[in-house]
C-alpha positions as CSV (number, residue, x, y, z in Angstrom):
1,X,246.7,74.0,68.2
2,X,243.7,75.2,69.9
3,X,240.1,74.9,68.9
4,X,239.7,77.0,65.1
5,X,236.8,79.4,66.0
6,X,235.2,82.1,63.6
7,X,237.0,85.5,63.1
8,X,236.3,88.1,65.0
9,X,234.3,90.7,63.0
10,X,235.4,94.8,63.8
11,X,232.3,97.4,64.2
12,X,231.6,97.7,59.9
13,X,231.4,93.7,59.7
14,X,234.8,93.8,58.4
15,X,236.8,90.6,59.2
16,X,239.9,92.1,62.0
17,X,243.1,91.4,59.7
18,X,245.1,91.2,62.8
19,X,242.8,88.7,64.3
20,X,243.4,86.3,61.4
21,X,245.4,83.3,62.2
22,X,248.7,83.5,60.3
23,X,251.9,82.0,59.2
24,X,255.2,83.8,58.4
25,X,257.6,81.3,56.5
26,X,259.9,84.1,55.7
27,X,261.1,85.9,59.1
28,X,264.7,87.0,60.0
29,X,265.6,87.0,63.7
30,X,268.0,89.7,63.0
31,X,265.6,91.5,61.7
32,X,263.3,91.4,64.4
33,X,265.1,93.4,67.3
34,X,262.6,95.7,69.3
35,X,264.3,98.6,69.7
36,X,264.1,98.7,73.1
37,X,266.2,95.3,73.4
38,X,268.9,97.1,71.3
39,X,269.0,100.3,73.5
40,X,269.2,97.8,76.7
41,X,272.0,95.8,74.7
42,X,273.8,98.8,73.8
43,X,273.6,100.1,77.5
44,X,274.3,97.0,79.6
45,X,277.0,96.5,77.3
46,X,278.5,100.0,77.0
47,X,278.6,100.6,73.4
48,X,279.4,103.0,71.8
49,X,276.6,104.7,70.1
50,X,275.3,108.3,69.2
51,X,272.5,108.0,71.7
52,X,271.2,105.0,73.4
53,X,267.7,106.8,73.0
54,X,265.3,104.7,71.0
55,X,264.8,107.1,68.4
56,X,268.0,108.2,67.9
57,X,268.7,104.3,67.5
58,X,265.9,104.1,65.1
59,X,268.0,105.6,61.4
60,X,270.7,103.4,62.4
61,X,268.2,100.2,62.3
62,X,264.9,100.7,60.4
63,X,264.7,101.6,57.0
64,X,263.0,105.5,57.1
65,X,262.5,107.8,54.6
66,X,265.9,107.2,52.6
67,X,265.7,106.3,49.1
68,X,265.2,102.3,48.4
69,X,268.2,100.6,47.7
70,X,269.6,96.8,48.1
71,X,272.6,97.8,49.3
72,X,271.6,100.1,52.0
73,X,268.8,97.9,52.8
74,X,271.5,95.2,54.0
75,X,273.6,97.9,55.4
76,X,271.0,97.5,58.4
77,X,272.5,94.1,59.1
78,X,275.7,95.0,59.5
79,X,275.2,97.5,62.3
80,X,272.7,95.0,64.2
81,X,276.0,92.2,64.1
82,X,277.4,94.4,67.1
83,X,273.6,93.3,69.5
84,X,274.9,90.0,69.8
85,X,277.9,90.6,72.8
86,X,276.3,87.1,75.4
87,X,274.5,84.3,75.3
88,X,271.6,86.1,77.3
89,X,271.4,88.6,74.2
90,X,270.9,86.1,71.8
91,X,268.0,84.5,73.6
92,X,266.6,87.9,74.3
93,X,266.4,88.6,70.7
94,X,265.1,84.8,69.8
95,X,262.2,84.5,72.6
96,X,261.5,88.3,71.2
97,X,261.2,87.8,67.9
98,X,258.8,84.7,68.2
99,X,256.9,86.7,71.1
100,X,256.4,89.8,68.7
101,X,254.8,87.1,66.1
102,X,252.9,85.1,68.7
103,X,251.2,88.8,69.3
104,X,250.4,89.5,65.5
105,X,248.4,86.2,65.8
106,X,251.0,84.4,63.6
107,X,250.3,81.1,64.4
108,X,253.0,78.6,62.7
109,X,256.5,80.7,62.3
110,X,259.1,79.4,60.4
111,X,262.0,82.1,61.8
112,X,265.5,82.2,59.7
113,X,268.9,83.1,61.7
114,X,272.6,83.3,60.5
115,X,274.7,81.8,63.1
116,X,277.6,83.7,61.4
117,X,275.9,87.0,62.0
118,X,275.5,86.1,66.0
119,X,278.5,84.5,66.6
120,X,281.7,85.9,64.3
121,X,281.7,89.9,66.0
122,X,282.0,87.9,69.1
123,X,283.9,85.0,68.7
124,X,281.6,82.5,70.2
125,X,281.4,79.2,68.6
126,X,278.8,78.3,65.8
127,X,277.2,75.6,67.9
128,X,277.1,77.8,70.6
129,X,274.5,80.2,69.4
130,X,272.7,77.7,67.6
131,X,272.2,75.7,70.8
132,X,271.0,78.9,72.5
133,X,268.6,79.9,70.0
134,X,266.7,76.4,69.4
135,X,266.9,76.8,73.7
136,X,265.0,80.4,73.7
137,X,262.6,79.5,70.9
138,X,261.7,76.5,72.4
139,X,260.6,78.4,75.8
140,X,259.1,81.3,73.5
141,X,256.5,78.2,72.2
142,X,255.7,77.2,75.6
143,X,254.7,80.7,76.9
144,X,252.8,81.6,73.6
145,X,250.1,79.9,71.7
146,X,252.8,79.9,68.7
147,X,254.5,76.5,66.6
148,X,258.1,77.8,66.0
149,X,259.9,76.1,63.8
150,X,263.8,77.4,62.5
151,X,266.0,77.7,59.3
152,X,269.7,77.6,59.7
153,X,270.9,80.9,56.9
154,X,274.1,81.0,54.7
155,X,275.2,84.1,53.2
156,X,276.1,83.9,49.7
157,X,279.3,85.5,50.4
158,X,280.7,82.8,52.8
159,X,283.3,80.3,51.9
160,X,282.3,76.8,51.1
161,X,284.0,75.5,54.4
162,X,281.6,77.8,56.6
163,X,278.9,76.5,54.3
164,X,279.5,73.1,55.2
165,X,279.3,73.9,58.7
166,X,276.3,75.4,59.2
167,X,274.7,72.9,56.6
168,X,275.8,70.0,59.3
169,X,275.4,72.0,62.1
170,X,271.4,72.1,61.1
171,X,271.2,68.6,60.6
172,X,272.6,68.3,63.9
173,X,270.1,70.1,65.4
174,X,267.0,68.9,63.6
175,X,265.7,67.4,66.6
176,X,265.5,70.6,68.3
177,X,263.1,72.6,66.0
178,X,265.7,73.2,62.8
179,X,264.2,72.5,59.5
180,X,265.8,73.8,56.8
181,X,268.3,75.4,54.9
182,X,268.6,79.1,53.7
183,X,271.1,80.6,51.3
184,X,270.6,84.3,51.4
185,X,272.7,87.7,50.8
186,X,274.0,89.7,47.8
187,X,272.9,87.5,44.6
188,X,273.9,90.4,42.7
189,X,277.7,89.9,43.4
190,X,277.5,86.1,44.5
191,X,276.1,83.4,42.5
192,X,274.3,80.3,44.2
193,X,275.8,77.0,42.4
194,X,279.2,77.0,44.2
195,X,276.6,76.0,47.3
196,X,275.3,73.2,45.0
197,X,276.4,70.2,46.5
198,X,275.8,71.8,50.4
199,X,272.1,72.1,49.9
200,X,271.6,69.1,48.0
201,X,273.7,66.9,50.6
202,X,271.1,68.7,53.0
203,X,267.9,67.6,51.4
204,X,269.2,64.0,50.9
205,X,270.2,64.1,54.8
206,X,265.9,65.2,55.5
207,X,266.2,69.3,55.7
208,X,264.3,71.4,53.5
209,X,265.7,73.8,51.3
210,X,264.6,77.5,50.9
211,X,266.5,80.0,48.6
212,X,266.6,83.6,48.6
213,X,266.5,83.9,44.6
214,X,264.9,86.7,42.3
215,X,264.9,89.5,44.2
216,X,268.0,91.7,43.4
217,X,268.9,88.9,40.9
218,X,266.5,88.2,38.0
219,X,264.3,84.8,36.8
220,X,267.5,83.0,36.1
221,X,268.2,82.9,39.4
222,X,265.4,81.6,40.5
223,X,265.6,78.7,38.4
224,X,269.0,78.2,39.2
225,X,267.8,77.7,42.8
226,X,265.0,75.2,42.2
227,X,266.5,73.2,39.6
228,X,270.6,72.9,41.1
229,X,270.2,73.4,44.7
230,X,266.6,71.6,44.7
231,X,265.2,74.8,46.6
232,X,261.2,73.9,47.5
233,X,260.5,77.8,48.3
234,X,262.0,80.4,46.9
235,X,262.6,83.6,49.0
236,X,260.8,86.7,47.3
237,X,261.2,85.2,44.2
238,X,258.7,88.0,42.7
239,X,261.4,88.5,39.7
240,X,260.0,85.1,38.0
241,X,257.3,87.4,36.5
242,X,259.6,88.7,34.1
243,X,260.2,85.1,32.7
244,X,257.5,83.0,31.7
245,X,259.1,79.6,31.2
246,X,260.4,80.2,35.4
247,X,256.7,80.6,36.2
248,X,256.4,77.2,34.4
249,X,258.7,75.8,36.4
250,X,257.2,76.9,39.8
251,X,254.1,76.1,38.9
252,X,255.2,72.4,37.9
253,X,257.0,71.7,40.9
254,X,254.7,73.5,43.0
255,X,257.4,75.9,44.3
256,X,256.3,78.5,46.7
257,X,257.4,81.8,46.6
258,X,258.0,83.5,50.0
259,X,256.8,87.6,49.1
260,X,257.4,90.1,51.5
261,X,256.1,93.2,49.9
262,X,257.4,96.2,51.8
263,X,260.7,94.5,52.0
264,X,260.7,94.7,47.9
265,X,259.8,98.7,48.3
266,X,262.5,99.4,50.7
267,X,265.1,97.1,48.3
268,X,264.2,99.3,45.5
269,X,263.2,95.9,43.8
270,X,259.6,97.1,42.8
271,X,259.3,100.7,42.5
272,X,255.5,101.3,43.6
273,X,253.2,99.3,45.7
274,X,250.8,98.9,42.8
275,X,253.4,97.9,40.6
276,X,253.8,94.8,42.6
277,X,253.5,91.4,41.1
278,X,251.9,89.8,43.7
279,X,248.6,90.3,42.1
280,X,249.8,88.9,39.0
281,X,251.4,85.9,40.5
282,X,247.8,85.0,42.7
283,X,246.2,85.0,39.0
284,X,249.1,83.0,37.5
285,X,247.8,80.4,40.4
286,X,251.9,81.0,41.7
287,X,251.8,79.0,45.2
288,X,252.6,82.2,47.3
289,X,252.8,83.1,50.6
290,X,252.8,86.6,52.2
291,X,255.7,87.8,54.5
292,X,257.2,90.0,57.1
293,X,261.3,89.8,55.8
294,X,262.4,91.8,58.6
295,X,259.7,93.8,61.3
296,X,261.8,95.6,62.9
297,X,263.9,96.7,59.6
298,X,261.3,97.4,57.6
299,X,259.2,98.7,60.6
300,X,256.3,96.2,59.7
301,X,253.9,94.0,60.8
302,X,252.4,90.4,59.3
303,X,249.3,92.5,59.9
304,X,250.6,95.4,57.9
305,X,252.1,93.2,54.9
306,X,248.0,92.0,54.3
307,X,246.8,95.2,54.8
308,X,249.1,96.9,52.0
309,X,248.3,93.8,49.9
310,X,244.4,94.7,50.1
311,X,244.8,98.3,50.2
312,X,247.3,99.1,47.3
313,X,247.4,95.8,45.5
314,X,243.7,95.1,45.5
315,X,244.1,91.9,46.6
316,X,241.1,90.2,48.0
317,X,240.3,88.9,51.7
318,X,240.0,85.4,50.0
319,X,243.2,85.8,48.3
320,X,244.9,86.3,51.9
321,X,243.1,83.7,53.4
322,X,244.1,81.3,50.7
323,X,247.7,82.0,50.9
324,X,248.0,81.7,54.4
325,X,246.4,77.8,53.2
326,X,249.2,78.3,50.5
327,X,252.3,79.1,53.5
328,X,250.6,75.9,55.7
329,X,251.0,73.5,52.9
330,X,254.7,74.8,51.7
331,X,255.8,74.7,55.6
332,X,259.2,72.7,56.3
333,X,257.0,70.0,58.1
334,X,256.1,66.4,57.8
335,X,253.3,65.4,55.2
336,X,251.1,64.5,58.2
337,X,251.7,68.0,60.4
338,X,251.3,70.2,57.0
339,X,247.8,68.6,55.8
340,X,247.0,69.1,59.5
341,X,248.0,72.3,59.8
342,X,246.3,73.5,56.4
343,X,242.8,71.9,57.6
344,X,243.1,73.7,60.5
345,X,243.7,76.8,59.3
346,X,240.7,76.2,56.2
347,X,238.3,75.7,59.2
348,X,239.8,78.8,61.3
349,X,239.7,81.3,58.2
350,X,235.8,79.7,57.4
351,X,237.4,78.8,53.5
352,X,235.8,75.1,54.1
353,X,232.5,76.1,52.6
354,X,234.5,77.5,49.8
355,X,235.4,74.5,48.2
């Protein structure tokens, strides 16, 4: 990484929140299509849709004005499995998604796809997209000042055969930027031990495990994912509040929670920004790190996600700073590259003096 120099200041001395340095461990590439791509897709491809005019395409993809709601939330999803027809979309839509973080000034991405989601609408094999994707992000890092690394996603409503797949698949490909493992999906109807023995094989065989656990679900879940499936972050997680012996637990094992909090709006998880419990879980001293989810679905930025933070949840510039420290030292990297990487981001964000 390049030289860590002092933040920008904008015209009121305030530091520029987009020109922090910053790391998003909790990213979905398909939830990251510009809308753009999608209308070119759609076109080039001759799909049938109401309107390939960008905001006619945007209902169909963002989350708007509707009510909040899980369901409809991952509704999104299954409209954006059609975007995937050729090998050149799918690399579109990877180089994209780590080209749109590269220009928020994320600076270490960790960027989850579902090789289920790209591949089954179109037949193409598994190791087929996950070759092309680890291909495109790969060239994305060497146009952009951006370390990329990527988590291979199971849905919770797969069968234990697919499981198995992608879990070897990822270890397959750990030499070409894959680092860990994701279970994510509908907790409320699907529980996460059948997956057990996938995830731990996984951990044994060098991935990391990451587990999307306390969101729709509550604390029990969470627990469930850090103590049978090993899970060293948690994805959202922000249920655990509700349960003080699960807070325990994180804390113990130094478990980092990956929050995304306009994600948990549009969810219907927490019902008003200042009801969030990110605030709590900073005081709690919760490792925590702060997230985008899904840009393009929840029409957000990294940017965005600290300003709502600040603004509504009166958290503090420090508090930011720190868990951007917090995401470098939970990253699904060698001891060695996450020490480094957490130095250099205490020097870049000036928090060396604070300690």
């Amino acid at each position: 990484m390049a030289e860590a120099r002092r933040l920008p200041e904008t015209h009121d001395g305030q530091v520029s929140l987009h020109a922090l340095p910053k790391i998003d461990l909790h990213r979905h590439l398909e939830g990251s299509l510009r809308l753009q791509t999608l209308a070119d897709i759609a076109e080039k491809n001759g799909f049938d849709l109401p309107s390939y005019a960008i905001e006619d395409l945007r209902p169909f993809v963002t989350v708007t004005d509707e009510p909040p709601d899980f369901h409809r939330f991952l509704a999104k999803f299954e409209f954006l499995r059609r975007f995937y027809p050729s090998r050149e979309a799918v690399q579109r839509v990877a180089y994209e998604a780590v080209d749109d973080a590269a220009e928020d000034n994320v600076k270490y991405l960790e960027l989850r796809f579902n090789p289920v989601a790209l591949a089954r609408a179109q037949g193409f094999p598994l190791e087929a997209v996950v070759d092309w994707v680890c291909e495109a992000v790969a060239r994305a890092q060497e146009d952009r000042d951006i370390t990329a690394n990527l988590i291979v996603q199971i849905g919770r409503e797969e069968d234990i055969e697919t499981a198995w797949a992608l879990a070897n698949l990822a270890i397959r490909y750990r030499d070409r930027g894959i680092v860990g493992l994701d279970l994510a999906g509908d907790e409320k109807r699907y529980p996460a031990r059948p997956f057990r023995d996938v995830f731990r094989y996984a951990r044994d065989e060098g991935l990391h495990v990451t587990i999307h656990a306390g969101e729709a679900g509550g604390p029990q879940n969470v627990a469930e994912a850090v103590e049978e499936l090993g899970a060293e972050r948690v994805g959202h997680g922000v249920r655990s509040v509700e349960d003080s012996s699960v807070l325990r637990l994180l804390r113990e094992r130094s478990v980092t929670l990956e929050v995304c909090p306009t994600s948990n709006i549009q969810t219907g998880i927490v019902e008003r920004l200042w009801h969030h419990p990110l605030p709590d879980l900073l005081a709690l001293r919760i490792p925590v790190s702060i997230n985008t989810d899904d840009p393009s679905v929840s029409d957000t930025t990294l940017t965005d996600e600290y300003r709502i933070a600040m603004a509504a949840m009166r958290v503090s510039l420090d508090q930011i700073k720190e868990s951007i420290v917090t995401a470098a030292e939970a990253s699904f990297q060698p001891a060695e590259d996450r020490q480094q990487l957490a130095s250099w981001f205490r020097t870049a964000l000036g928090l060396n003096n604070h300690h």
